[in-house]
N, C-alpha and C positions, 0 to 999 in steps of 0.2 A: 389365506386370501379372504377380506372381505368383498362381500357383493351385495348391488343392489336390483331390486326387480320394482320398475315401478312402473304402473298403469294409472294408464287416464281414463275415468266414463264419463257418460254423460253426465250423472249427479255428483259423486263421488270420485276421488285421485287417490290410488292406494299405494302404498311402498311396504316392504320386507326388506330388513338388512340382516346378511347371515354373515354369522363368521365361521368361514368353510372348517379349520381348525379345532372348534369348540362346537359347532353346532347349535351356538346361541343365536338367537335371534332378536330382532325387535320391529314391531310394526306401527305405520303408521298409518291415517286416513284423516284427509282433508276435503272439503267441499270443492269440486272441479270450480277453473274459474275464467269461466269460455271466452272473457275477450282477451285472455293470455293464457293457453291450460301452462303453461312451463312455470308460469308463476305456481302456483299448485304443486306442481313437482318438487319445485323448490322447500316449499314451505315444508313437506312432509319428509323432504332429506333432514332437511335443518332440525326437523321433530325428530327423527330417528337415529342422530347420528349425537346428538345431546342425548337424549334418553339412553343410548348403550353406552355412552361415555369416552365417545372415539370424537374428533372432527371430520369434516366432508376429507380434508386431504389423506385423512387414512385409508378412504374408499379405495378399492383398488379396479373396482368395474361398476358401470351401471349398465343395464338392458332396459331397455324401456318400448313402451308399446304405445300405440297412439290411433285417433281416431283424425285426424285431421285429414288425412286424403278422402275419406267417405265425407266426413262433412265441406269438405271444400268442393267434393261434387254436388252434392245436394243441394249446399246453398250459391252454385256455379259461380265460386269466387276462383276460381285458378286464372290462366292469361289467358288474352285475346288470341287463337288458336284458328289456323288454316288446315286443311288437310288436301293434299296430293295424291290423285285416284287413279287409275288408271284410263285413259279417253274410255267415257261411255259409261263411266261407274261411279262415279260422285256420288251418287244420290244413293248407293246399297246401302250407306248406312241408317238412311231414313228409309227405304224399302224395306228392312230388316228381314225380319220372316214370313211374315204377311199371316202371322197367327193370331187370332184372337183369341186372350188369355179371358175374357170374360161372354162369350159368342152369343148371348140376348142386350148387352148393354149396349142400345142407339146411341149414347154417347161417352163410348169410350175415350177414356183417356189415355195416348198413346207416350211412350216416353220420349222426350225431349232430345234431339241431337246435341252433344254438345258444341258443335262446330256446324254453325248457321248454314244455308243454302249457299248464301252470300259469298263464304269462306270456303268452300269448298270448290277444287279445279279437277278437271281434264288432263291429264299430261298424256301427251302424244306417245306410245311404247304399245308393248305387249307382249308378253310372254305367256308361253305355252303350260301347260300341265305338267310336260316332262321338263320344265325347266329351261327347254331350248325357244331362240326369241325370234318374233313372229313379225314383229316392228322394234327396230331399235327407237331406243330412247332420243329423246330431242332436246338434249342438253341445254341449250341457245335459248329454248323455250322457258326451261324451268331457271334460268338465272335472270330472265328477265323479270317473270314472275316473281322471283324471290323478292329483284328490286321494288316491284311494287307493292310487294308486302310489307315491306320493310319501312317504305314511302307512309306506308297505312296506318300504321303502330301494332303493326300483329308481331304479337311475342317466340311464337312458339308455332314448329309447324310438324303435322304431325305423314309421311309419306307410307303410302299402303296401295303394293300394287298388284295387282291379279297373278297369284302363282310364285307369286317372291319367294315361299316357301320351299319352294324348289328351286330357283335362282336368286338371289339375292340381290343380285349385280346392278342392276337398273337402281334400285332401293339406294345403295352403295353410293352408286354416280349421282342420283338426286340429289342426296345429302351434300357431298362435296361441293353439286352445285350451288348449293343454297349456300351453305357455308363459306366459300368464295367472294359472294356479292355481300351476306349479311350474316359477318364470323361472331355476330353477340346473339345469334337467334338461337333458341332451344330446338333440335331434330330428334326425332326420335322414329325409327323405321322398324316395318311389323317384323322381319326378320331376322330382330335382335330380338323383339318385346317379347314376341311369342310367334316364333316358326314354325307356325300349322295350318294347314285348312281350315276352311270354312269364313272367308272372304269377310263377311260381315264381323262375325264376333273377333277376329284377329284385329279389323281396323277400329272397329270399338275400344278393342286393349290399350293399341296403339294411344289413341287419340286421350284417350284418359290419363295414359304414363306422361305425356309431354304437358298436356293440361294442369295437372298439380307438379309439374315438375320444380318449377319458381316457387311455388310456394309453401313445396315439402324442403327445399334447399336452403330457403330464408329462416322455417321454423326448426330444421336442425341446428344451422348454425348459431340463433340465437339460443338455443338452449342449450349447447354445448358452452358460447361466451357466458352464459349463467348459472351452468354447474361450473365453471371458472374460477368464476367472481367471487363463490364463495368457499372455493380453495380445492376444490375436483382435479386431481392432476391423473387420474387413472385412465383405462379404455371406457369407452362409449359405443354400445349394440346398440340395435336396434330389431325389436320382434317382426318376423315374416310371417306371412298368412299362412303359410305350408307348415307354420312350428320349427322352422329353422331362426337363426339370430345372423346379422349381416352386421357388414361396418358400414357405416354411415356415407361413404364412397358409393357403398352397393347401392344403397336406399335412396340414397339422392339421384341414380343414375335410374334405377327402375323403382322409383316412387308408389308404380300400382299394385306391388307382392306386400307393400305395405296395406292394405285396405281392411284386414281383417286380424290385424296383429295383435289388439288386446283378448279380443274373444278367441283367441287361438291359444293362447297361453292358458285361460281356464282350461281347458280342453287340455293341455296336458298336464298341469297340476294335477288334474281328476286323474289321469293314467296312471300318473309318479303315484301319488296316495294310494291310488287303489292296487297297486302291482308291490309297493310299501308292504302293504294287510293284506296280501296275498288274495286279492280282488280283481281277477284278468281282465272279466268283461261287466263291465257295468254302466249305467247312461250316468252321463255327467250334466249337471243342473247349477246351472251359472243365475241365479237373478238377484240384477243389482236394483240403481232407483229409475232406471228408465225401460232394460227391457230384459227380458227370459231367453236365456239359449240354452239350449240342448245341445249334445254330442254323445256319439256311441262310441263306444270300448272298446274294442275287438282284440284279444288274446295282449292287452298292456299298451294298444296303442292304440288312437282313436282314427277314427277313418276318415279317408281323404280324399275329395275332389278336384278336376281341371275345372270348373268351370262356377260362375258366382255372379251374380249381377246387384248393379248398386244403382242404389236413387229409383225406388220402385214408383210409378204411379200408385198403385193398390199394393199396400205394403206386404201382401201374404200371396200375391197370386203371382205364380210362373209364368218371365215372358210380360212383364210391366215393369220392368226395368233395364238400365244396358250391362249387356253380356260383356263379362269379364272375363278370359281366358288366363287364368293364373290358377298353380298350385293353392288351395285352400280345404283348409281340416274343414271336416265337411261337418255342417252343425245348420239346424232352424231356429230362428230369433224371431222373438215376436214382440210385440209392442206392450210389454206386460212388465211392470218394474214397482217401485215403493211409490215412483212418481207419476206411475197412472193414474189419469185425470177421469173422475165417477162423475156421472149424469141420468137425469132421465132423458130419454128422446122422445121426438112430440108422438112416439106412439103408447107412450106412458111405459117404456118397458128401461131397465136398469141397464149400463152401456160404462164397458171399464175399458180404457186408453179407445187407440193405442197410443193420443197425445198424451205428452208427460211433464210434468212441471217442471222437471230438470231439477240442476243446483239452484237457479235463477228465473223464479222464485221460489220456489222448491214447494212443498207440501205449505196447507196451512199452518201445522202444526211447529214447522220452522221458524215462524216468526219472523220471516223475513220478504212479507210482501202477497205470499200466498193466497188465493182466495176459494179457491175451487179443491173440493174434496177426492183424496189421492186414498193409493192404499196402504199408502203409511198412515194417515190419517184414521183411517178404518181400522189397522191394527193394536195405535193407541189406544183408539176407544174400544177395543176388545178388551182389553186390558193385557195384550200379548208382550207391550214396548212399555217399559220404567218410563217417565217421564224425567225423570233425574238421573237418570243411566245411560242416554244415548250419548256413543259416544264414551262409554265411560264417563259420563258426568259432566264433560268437555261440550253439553250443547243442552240444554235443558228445552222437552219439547213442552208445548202447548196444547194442553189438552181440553182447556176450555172451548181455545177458538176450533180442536179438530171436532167438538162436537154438536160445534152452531154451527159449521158450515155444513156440516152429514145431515143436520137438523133441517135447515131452510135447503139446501139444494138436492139432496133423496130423501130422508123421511118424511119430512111432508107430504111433498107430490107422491110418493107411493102411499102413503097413511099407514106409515111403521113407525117403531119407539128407532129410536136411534142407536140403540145396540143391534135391534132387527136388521136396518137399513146398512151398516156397519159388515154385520154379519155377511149380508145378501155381496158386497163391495168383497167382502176377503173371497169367497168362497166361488162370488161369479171369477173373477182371475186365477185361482186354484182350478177348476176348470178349464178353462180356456189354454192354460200351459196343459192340462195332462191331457188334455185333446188333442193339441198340436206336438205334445211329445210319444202319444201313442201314434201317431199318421207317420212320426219321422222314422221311427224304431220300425213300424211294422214296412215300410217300404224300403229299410233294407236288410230285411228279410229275417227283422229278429222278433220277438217274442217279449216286448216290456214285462211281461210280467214276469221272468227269470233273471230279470236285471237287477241287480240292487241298485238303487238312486243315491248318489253322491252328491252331497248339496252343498254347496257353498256364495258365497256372494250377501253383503250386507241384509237383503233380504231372504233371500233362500229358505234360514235354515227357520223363518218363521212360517213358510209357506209348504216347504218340502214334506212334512210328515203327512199332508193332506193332498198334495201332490200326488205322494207312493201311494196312499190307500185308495187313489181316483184310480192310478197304474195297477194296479194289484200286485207292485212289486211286494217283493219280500223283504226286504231290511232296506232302511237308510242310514246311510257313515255320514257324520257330520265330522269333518276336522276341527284339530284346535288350530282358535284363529280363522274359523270359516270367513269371517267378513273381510279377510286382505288374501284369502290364501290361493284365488289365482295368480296373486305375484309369483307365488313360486314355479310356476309354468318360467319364466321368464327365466329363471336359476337352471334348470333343467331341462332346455335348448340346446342343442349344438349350433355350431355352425355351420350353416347346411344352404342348397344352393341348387333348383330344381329344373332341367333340363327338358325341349320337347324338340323334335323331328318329325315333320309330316313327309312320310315317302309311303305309300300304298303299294303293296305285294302280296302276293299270293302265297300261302304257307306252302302248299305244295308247289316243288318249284322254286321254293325259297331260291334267292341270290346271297348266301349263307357270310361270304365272304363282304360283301355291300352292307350286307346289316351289322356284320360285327364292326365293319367300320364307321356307320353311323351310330355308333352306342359307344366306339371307342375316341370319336371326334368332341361326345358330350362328355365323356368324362377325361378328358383330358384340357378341356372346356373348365371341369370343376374344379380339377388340381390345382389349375391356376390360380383362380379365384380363390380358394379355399386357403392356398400358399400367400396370397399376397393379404390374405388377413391373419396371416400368424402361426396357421397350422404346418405342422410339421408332415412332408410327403408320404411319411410311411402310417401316418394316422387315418387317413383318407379313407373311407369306405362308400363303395358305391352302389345303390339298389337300379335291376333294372326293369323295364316294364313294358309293356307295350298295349294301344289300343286295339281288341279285337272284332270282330262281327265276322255274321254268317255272309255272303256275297248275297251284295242286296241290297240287307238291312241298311238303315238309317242314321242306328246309332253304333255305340261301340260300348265293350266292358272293356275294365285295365284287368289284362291276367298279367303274373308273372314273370319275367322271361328270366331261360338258365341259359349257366355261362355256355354250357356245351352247344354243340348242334344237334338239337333231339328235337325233331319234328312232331313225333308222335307224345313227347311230354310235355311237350305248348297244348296242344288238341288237348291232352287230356286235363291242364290246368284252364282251360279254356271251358272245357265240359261243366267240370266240377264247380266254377264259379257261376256260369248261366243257370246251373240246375239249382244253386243254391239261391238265386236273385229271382230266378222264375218262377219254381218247382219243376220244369222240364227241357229237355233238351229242342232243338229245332230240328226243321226237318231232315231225314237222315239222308247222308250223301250231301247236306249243299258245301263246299268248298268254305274252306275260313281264308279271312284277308286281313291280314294287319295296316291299320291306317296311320296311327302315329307310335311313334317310339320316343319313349323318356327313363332317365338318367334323374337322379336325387342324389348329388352330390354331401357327406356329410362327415364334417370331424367327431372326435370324442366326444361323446354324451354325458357334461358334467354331472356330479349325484349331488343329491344334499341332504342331509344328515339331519333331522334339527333335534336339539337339546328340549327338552319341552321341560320347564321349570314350574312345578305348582307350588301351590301355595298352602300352607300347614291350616289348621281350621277347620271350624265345622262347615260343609257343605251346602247343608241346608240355610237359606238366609230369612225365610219365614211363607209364606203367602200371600196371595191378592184373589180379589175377583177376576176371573177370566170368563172368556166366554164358552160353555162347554156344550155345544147344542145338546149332545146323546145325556148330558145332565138337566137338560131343560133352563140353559140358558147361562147365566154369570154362576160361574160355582167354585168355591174354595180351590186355589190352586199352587200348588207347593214350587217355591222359588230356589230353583240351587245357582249358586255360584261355581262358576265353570274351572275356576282356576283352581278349587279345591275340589275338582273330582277327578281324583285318583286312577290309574287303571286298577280294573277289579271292581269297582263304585258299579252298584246299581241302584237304577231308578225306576218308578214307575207310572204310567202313566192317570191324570192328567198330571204335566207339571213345565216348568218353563226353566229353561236354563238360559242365563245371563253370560257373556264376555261382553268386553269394550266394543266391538264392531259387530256385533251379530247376536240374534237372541233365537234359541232354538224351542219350537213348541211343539209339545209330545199331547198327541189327543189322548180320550181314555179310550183303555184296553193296548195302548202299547207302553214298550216296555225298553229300556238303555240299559247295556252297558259301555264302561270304558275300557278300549283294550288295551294293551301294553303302549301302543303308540298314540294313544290319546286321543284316539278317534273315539267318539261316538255312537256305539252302534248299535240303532234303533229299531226295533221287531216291530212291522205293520201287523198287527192284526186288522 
């Protein structure tokens, strides 16, 4: 079987075509091209499937991942969107939590409803906690309303009613209502989107899934007509934020498990690799040209969260953006890329992103319109990036103009040479990532500095080795192919399908026979699903899990849950996880209460093999000026070519290793080797 994995970023559109059989591979990367990215897709299939020597119709699968629902909220381009509350509650979703994410800022900036005052109603109902209903629903009401929605040009409506997660019914009969009066309108009810507590973030989810729902449906289908067109006759995934792959039926129907699909797939790349090298737990380090993610390892798989929010006011601070209740590998992104935009600020001090030049205009060093000094720019004039090698050769940068812009717009105003000023642009965002990746590491409850750093992404593996020695990790693995090798995330998905249930019960006491039937309602939930994209019943495997807390608390951990009825071995996976996120247990004797229960529906977990083909030759390609501070500045620094270094090859540091999409930089006093699988691997001292 051939397969393809291809991602869209912000600067950059990558693909890997593997052929499962041989384990050959070929990659491609092209410039994202935001007022079409499938055009993009396009172009780097057509690159990739010429270069291996097959046409697109040989293809036999694509997965692809995408950023279009985050940015379609951000830049609130999805449809004109109603939401139905229940009487008295419209407005929770602008009440939200009434927390201030920055508690001295007089004028906070608070995030944005999607769905105006304007648009939002009332509907007469109400339903209880247990489910059971308090006011029936006023049907006659919500089809009137529908009409005059309909009357209005509102596309899409999204209904979210107190306690649905418990009854669903009302939800149910809304929708028909509306459907009835106005059968071309998009519905979407929280008790399909996500069946859980917490009123606010449930109708937040809501209202996001029906929001991009038109215009996640418009850009699948056209890029399905376009991988067509040019002779694609195979299946077409789609990446889920949880690291599952859906068919395009799925994704079009719950548009918002899409939100974090490309940055998911690096996150499991890093797993597959590092479980590959016999590397269980290690932080995986994704930066491309626009921004830095992080994600931890844990025993070959990386860790996962319910909850995510998008379209932040203050891009880093908790609780400035709207809460998203969906499965997502749980990772911190920050605003730090090759296309990070450097400045001074009027308080004379040096200031990197977290705006980004993107593709469009890109660095100045692109040539293509740029004006403002990026840290790709900064890492030409280090002399980290060939100037006739990016790219492979396929983009020849500019390094004149990257060092009249560093010149007039930071060495000046700070009164540095412009290697200094250069320097200051690499090494302030070499910071800024191992500060926000030491905050993410240590709050869940691990120790960066026994992680070895897995670096990948067109920039990474220029940034990574100063990264690790900020972390005080101890090795960093660069793959071959770091510059595209999150695509292989994409190859190394299942198809997977992630389930939640809000029912609150007491462990002690449990209703044993209630719970197994809401864990056996989701996964019978999945079978379905999972069958009607292809998988076969007996491949089916199900994780189960449940949210815990001491009775009381606020929040909840996910422990475990086993298949048995073992009261006493929930408590005690429950223990073991709070002591491990805490250091200590809570107080003794308070009762535990499970709040929600979830199911992770998932098929066979494709492998992928790859053939790694080098190239005969000498290794070393010669030397250049680099910039080596612990040398005192530009110092001799030896150039290998990546595709002639061997496993077994060592190197040492300083020295700069070259492929086509990525340049990896070794400070001095470290040291590489290559191992049998062609990784990289790089001793911090």
């Amino acid at each position: 079987m051939r397969r393809v994995g291809a991602d869209i970023g912000g600067t950059f559109t990558d693909l890997i075509l593997v052929d499962d059989a041989t384990g050959s591979f070929t990659v491609a990367k092209s410039l994202t091209t935001p007022d079409d990215p499938s055009r993009a897709v396009e172009t780097v299939l057509l690159e990739a499937t010429d270069r291996h020597g097959i046409a697109p119709a040989d293809v036999d699968q694509v997965i692809h991942g995408t950023t279009l629902v985050t940015n379609a909220i951000i830049q609130r381009k999805g449809a004109t969107t109603a939401l139905l509350a229940t009487e008295g509650f419209r407005d929770a979703i602008e009440i939200g939590k009434e927390v201030r994410f920055e508690l001295y800022d007089l004028e906070l900036e608070l995030p944005e409803p999607v769905v105006p005052r304007y648009l939002r109603f009332d509907v007469p109902q109400r339903t209880l906690a247990d489910g059971t209903t308090l006011r029936e629903l006023d049907v006659a009401f919500v089809e009137r309303l529908a009409r005059e929605l309909q009357e209005a040009g509102v596309e899409a409506v999204a209904i979210s009613f107190l306690h649905a997660y418990a009854n669903p019914a009302d939800e149910e009969a809304a929708r028909a209502a509306v459907l009835r009066v106005a059968p071309a309108m998009r519905v979407s009810i929280s008790s399909e989107v996500v069946s859980e507590l917490r009123e606010f973030e449930r109708t937040s989810t809501t209202i996001v899934n029906v929001y991009v729902q038109g215009r996640t449906e418009e850009y699948i289908r056209e890029l399905q007509a376009r991988l067509a067109r040019v002779g694609f006759e195979g299946v077409f995934r789609l990446m889920l934020s949880a690291g599952g792959i859906a068919t395009p039926e799925t994704a079009m129907r719950f548009p918002v498990r899409l939100l974090e699909s490309g940055p998911a797939a690096g996150a499991l790349a890093a797993a597959h690799h590092g479980a590959a090298a016999g590397v269980a737990d290690l932080l995986s380090f994704d930066l491309g040209g626009t921004t830095a993610k992080f994600a931890v390892i844990v025993d070959g798989e990386p860790l996962t969260a319910s909850e995510f929010e998008v379209d932040r006011r203050y891009r880093f601070k908790k609780g400035s953006g709207l809460p998203v209740k969906i499965g997502v590998i749980e990772m911190i992104e920050i605003g730090a890329g090759g296309g990070s935009i450097a400045r001074v600020d009027s308080l004379g001090l040096l200031r990197v992103g977290p705006d980004s030049a993107g593709a469009d205009p890109g660095p100045v060093c692109y040539g293509l319109g740029g004006t403002e000094p990026t840290v790709t720019d900064a890492d030409l004039v280090l002399g980290y990036l060939d100037p006739g090698y990016f790219l492979g050769g396929r983009m020849v940068l500019d390094l004149d103009g990257a060092r009249q812009a560093i010149a007039e717009r930071v060495a000046a105003p700070l009164g540095l040479s412009v290697e200094e000023a250069a320097w200051g642009i690499h090494q302030s965002v070499n910071e800024s990532m191992a500060n926000a990746a030491r905050v993410h590491v240590l709050e869940r409850g691990r120790d960066p500095r026994g992680l070895p750093v897995f670096v990948f992404g067109g920039a990474g593996p220029v940034h990574g080795f100063r990264v690790a020695r900020a972390l005080g990790a101890p090795t960093l693995i660069a793959p071959f192919g770091a510059g595209v090798m999150s695509t292989v995330g994409f190859l190394v998905a299942p198809l997977a399908f992630d389930f939640v249930r809000s029912w609150p019960a007491a462990l002690d006491g449990l209703d044993w026979q209630r719970a197994d039937a809401v864990l056996g309602e989701m996964e019978a939930e999945g079978v379905a699903v999972l069958v009607s994209s292809g998988v076969d019943e007996a491949d089916v495997t199900h994780v189960r899990e449940a949210d815990m807390r001491y009775l009381g608390q606020g929040h909840e951990i996910r422990v475990a849950w086993p298949r048995g009825r073992d009261t006493e071995g929930v408590r005690a996976a429950f223990e073991a996880e709070y002591e491990r996120l805490y250091g200590r247990l809570g107080p003794e004797g308070v009762p535990l209460e499970i709040i929600s229960w979830r199911v992770q529906s998932s098929g066979p977990r494709p492998d992928v093999e790859l053939a790694v083909a080098g190239e005969a030759g000498e290794a070393r390609k010669g030397e250049r000026q680099a910039w080596q501070p612990e040398l005192g500045g530009l110092a001799p620094t030896a150039v290998y070519d990546r595709y002639r270094l061997a496993p077994g090859a060592r190197i040492a540091g300083p020295a700069i290793v070259e492929e086509r999409e990525s340049t990896l930089v070794i400070g001095p006093g470290g040291s590489a080797v290559v191992d049998e699988r062609w990784n990289l691997v790089v001793t911090v001292a």
